[in-house]
N, CA, C and O atoms as CSV, one atom per row, in Angstrom:
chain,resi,resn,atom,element,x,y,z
A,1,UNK,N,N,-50.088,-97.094,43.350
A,1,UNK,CA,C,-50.893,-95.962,43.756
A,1,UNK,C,C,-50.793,-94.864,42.706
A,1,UNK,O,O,-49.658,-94.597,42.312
A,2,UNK,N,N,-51.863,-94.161,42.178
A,2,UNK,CA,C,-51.976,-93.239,40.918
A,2,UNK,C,C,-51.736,-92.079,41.975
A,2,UNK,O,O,-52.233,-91.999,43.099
A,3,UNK,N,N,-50.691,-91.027,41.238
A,3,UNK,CA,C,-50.420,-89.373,41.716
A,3,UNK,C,C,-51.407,-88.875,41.479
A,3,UNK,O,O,-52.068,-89.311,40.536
A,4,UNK,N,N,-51.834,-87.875,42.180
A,4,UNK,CA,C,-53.211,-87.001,42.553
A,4,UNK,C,C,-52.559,-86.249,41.564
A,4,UNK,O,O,-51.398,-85.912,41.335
A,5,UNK,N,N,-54.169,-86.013,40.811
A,5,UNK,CA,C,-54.387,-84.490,39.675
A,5,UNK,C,C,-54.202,-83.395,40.179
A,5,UNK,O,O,-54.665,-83.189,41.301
A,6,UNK,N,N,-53.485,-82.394,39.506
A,6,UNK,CA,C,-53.983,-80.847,40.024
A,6,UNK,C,C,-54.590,-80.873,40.920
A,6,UNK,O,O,-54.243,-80.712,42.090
A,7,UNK,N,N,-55.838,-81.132,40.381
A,7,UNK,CA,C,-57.096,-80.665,41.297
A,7,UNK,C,C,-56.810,-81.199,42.743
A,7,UNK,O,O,-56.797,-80.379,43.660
A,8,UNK,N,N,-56.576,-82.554,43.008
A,8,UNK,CA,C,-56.187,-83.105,44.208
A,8,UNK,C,C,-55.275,-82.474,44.597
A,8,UNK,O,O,-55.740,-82.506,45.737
A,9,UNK,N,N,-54.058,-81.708,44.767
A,9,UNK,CA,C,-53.460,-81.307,45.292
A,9,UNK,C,C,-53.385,-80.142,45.970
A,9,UNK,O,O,-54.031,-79.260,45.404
A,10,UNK,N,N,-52.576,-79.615,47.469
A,10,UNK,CA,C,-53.236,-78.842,48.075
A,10,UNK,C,C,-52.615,-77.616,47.503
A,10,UNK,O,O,-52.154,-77.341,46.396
A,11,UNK,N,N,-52.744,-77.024,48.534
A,11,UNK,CA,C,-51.761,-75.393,47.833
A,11,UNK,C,C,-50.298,-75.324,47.896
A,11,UNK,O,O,-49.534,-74.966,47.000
A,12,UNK,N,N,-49.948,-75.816,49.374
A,12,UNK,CA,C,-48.472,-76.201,49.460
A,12,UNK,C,C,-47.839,-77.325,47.992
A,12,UNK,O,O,-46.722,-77.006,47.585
A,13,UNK,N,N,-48.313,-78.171,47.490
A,13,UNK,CA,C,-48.318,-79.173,46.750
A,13,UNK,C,C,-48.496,-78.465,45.135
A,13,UNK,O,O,-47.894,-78.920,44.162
A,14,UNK,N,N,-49.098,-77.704,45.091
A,14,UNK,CA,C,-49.058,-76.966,43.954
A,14,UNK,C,C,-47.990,-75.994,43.948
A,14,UNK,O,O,-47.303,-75.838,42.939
A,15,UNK,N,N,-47.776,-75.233,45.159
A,15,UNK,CA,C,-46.602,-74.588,45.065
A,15,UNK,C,C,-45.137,-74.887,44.757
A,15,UNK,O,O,-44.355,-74.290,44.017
A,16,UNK,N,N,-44.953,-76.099,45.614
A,16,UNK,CA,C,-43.717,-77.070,44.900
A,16,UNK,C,C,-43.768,-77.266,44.172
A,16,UNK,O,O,-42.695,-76.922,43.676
A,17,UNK,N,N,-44.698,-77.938,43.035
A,17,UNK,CA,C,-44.475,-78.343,41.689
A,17,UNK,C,C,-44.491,-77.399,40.748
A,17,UNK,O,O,-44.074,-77.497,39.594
A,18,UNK,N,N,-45.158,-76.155,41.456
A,18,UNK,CA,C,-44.631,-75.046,40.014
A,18,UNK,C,C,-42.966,-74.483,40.291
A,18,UNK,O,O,-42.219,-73.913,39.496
A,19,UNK,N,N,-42.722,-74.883,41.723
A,19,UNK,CA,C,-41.564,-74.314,41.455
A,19,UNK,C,C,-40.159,-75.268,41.313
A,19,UNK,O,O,-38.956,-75.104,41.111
A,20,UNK,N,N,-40.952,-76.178,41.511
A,20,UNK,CA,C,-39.577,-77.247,40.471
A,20,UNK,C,C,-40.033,-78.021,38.878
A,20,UNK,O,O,-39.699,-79.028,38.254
A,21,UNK,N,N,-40.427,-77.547,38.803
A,21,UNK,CA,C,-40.656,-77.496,36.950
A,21,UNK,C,C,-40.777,-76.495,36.374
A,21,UNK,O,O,-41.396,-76.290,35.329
A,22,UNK,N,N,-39.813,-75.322,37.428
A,22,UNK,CA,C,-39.502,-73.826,36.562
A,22,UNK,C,C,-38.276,-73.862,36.218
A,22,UNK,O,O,-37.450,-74.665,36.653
A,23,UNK,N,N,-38.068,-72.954,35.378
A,23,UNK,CA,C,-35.865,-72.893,35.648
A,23,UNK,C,C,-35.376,-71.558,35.535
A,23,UNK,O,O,-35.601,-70.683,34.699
A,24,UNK,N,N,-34.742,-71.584,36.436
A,24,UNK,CA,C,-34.071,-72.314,37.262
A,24,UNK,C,C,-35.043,-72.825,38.649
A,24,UNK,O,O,-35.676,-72.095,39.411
A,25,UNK,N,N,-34.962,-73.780,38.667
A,25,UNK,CA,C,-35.934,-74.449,40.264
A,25,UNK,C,C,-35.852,-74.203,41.271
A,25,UNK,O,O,-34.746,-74.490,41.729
A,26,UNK,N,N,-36.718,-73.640,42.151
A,26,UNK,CA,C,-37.073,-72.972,44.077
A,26,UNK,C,C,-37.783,-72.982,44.335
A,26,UNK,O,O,-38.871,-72.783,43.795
A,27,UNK,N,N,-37.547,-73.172,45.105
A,27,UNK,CA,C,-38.852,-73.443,46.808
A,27,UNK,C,C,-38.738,-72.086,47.095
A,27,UNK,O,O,-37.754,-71.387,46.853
A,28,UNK,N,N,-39.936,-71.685,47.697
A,28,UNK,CA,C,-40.110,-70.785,48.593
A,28,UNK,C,C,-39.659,-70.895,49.804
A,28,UNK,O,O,-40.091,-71.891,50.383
A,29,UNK,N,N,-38.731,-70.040,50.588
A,29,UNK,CA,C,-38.417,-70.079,51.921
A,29,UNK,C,C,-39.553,-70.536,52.943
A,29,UNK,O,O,-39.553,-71.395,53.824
A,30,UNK,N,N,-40.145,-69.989,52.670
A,30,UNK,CA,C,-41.151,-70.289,53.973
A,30,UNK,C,C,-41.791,-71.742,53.932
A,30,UNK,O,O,-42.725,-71.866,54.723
A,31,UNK,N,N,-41.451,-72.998,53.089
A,31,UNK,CA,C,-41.328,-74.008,52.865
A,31,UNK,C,C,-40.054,-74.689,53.772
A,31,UNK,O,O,-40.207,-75.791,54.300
A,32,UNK,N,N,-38.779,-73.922,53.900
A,32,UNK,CA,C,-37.920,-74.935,54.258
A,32,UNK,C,C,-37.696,-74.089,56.116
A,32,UNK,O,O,-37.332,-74.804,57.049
A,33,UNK,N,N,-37.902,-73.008,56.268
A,33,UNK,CA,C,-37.466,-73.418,57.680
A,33,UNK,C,C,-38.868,-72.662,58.767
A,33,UNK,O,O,-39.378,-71.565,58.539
A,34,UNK,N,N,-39.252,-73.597,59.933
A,34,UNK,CA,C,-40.289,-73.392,60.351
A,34,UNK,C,C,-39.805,-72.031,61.715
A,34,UNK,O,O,-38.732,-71.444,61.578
A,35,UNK,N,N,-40.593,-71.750,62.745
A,35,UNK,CA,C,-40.106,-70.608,63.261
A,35,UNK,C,C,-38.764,-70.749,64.406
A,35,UNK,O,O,-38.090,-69.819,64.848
A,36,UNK,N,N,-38.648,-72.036,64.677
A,36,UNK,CA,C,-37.499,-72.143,64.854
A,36,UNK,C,C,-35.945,-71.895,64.383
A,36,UNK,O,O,-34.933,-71.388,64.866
A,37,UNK,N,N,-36.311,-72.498,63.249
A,37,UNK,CA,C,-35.571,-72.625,61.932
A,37,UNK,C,C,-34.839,-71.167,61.553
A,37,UNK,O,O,-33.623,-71.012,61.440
A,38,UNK,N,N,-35.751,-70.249,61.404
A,38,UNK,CA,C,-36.211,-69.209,61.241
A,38,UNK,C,C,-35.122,-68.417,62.044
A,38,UNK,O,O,-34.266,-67.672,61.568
A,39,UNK,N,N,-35.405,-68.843,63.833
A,39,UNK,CA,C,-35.018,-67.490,64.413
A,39,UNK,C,C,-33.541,-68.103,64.397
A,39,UNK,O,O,-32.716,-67.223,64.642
A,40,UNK,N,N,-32.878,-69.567,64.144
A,40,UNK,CA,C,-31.633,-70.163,64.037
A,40,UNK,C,C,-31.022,-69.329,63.063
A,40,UNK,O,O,-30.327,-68.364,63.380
A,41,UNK,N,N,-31.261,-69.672,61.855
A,41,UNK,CA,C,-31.177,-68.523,60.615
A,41,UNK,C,C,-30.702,-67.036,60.934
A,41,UNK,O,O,-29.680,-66.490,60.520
A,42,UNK,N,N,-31.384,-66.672,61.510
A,42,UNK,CA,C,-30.957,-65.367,62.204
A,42,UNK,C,C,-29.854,-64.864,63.428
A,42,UNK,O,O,-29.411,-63.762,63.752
A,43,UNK,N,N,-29.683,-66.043,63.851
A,43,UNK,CA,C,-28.665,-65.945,64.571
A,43,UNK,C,C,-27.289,-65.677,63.697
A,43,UNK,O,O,-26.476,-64.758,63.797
A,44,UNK,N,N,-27.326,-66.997,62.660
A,44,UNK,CA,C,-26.292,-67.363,62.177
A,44,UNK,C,C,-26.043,-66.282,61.057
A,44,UNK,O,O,-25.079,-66.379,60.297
A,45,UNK,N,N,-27.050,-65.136,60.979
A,45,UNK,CA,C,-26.629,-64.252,60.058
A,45,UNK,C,C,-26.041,-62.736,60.595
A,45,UNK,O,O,-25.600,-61.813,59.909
A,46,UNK,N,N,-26.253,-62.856,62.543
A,46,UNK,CA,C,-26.050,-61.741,63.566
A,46,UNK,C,C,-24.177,-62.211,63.452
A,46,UNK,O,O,-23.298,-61.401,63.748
A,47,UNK,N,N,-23.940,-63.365,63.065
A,47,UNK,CA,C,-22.874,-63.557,63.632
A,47,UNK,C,C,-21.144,-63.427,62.796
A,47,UNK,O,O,-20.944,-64.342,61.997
A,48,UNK,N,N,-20.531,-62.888,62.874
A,48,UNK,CA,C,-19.467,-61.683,62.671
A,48,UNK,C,C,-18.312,-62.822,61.309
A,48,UNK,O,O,-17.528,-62.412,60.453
A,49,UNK,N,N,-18.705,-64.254,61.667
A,49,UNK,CA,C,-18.102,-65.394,60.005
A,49,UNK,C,C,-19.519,-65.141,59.298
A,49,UNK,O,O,-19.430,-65.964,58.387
A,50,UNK,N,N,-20.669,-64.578,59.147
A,50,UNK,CA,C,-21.223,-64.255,57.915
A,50,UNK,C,C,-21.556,-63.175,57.839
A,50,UNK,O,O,-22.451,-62.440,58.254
A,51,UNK,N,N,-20.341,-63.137,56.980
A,51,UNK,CA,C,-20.131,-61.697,56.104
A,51,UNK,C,C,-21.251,-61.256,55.112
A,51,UNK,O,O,-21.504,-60.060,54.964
A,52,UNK,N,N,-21.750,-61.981,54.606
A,52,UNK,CA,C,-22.924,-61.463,53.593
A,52,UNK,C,C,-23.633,-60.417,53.955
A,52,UNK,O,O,-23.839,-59.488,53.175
A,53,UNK,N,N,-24.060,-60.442,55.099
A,53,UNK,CA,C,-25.362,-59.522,55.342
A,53,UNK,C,C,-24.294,-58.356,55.552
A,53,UNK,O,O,-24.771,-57.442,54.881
A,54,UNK,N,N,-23.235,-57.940,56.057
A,54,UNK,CA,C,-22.468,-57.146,56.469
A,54,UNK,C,C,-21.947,-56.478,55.195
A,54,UNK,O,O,-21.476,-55.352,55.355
A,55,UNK,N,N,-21.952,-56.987,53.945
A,55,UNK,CA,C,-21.376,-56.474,52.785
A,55,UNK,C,C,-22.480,-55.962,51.686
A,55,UNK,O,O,-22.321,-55.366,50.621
A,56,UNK,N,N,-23.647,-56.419,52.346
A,56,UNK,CA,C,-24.841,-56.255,51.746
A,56,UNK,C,C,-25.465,-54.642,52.163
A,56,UNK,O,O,-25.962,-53.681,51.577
A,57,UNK,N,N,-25.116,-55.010,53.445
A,57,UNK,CA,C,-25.776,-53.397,54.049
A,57,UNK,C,C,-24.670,-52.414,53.598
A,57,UNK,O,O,-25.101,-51.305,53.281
A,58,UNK,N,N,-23.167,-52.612,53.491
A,58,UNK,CA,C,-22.123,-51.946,53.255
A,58,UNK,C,C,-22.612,-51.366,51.855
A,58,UNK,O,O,-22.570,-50.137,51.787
A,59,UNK,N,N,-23.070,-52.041,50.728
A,59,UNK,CA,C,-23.268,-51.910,49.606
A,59,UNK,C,C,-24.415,-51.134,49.310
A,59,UNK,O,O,-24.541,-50.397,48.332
A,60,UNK,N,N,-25.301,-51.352,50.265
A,60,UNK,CA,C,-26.799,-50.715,50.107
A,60,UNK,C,C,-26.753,-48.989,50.792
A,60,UNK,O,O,-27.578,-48.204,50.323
A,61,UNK,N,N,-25.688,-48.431,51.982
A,61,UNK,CA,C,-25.480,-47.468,52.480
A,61,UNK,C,C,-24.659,-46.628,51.593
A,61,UNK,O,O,-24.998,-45.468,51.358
A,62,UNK,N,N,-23.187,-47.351,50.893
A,62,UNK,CA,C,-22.605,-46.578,49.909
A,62,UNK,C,C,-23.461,-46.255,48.555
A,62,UNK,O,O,-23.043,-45.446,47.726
A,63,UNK,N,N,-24.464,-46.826,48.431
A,63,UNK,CA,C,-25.008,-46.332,46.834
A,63,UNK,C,C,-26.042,-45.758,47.353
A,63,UNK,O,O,-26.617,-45.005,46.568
A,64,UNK,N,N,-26.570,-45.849,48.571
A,64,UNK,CA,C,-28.283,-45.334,48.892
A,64,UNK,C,C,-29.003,-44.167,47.999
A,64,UNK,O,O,-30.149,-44.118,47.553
A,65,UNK,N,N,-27.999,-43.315,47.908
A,65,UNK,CA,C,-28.481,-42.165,46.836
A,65,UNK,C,C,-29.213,-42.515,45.351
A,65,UNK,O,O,-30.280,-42.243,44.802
A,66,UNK,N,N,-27.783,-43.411,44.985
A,66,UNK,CA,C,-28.256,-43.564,43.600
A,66,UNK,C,C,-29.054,-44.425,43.508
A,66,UNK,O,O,-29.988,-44.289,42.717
A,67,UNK,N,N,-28.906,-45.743,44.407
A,67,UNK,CA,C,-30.277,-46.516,44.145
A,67,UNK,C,C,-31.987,-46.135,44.384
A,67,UNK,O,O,-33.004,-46.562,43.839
A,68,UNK,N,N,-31.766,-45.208,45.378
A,68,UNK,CA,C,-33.023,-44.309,45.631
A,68,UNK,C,C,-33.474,-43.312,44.291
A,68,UNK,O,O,-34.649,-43.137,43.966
A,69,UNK,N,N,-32.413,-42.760,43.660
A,69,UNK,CA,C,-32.949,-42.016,42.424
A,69,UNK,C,C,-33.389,-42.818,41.739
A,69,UNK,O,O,-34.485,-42.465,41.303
A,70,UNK,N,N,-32.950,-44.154,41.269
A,70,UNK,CA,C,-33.705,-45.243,40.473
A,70,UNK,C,C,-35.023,-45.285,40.359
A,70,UNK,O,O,-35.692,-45.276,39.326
A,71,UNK,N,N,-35.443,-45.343,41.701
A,71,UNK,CA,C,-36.737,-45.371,42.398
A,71,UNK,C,C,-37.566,-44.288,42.552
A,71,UNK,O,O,-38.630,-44.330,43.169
A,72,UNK,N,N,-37.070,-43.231,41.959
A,72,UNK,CA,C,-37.593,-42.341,42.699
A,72,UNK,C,C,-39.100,-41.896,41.714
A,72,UNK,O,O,-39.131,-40.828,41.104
A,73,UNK,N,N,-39.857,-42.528,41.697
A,73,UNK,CA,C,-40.770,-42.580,41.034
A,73,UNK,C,C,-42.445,-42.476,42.016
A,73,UNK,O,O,-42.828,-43.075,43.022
A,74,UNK,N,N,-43.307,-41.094,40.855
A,74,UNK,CA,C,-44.429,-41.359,41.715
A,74,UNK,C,C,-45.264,-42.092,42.435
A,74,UNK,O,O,-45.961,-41.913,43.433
A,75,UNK,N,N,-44.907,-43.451,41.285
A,75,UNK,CA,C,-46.380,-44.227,41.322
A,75,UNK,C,C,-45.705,-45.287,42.437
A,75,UNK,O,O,-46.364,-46.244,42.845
A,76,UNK,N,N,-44.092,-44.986,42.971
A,76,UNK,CA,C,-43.946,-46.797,44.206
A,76,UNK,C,C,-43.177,-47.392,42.632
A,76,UNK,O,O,-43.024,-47.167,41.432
A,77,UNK,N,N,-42.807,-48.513,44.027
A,77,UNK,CA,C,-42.281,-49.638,43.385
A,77,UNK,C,C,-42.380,-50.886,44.174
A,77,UNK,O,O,-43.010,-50.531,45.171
A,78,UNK,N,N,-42.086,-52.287,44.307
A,78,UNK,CA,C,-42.654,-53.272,44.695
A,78,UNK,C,C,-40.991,-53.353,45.070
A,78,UNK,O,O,-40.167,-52.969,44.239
A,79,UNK,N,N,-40.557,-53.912,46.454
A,79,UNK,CA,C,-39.334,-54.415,46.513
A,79,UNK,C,C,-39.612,-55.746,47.062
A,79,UNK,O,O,-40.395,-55.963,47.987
A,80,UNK,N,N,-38.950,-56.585,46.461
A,80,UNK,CA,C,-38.588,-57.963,47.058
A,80,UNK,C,C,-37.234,-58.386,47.509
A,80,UNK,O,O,-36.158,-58.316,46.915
A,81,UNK,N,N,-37.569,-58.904,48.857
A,81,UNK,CA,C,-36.490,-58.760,49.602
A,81,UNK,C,C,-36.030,-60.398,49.050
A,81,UNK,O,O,-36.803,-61.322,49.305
A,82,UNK,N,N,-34.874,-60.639,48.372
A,82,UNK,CA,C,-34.622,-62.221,48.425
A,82,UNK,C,C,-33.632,-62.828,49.712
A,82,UNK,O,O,-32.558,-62.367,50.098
A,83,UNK,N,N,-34.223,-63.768,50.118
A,83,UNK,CA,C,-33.432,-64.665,51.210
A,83,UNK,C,C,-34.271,-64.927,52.619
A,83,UNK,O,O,-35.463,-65.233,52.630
A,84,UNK,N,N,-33.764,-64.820,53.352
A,84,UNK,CA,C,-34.088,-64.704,54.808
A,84,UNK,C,C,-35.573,-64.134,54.474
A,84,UNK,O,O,-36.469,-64.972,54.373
A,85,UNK,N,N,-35.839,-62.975,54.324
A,85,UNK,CA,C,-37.178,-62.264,54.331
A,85,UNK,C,C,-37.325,-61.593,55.841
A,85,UNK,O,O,-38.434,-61.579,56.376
A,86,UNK,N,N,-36.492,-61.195,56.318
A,86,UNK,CA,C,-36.585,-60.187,57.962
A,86,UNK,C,C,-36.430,-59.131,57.921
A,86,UNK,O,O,-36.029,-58.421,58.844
A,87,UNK,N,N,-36.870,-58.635,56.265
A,87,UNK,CA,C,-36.971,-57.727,56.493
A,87,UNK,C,C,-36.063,-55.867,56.389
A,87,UNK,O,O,-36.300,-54.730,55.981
A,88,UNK,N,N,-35.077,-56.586,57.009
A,88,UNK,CA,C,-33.947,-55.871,57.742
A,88,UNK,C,C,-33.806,-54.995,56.938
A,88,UNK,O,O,-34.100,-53.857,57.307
A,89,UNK,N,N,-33.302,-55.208,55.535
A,89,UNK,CA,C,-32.771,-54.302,54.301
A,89,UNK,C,C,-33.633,-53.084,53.558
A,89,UNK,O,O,-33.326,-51.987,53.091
A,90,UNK,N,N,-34.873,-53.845,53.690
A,90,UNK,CA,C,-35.862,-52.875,52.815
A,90,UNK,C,C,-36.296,-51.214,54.082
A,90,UNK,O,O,-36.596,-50.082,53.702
A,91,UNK,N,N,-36.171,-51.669,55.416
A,91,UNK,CA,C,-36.499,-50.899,56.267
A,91,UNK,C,C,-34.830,-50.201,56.517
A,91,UNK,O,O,-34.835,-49.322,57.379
A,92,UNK,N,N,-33.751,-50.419,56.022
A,92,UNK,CA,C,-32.388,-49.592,55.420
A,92,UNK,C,C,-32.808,-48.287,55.079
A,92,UNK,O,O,-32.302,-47.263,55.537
A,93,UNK,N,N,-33.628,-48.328,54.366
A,93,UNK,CA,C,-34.326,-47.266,53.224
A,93,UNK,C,C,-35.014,-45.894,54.284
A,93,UNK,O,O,-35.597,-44.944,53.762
């Protein structure tokens, strides 16, 4: 069976292949967990053995000043939230 061209392929299908013949190689989240997945994910990040999110917000409240002067620019800035994507951090601000 011959692999479909570009052209044959859908959008999801194009999206994977640009992002594993980049480097370093990733998927987009919203590829690996569906809304189940999703609200599981979130549990397991409410919960008090993952520390990440807890050291993350710790980190983002002690500098808030200075990382806000960074920013502090007329024109905006674009934030991308990496991971999860809920959000949570950018609305910190």
């Amino acid at each position: 069976m011959k692999a479909p061209t570009t052209k044959e392929l859908t959008a999801f299908e194009k999206e994977v292949k640009k992002g594993l013949t980049q480097y370093p190689k990733k998927i987009a989240s919203k590829f690996i967990y569906d809304k189940r997945g999703d609200q599981l994910f979130q549990q397991i990040m409410a919960m008090p053995e993952y520390y990440l999110t807890n050291c993350e917000f710790a980190i983002l409240q002690q500098n808030c000043d200075e990382i806000c002067a960074v920013f502090d620019d007329e024109n905006g800035f674009d934030l991308i939230e990496l991971g999860a994507g809920d959000e949570k951090k950018p609305r910190f601000y």
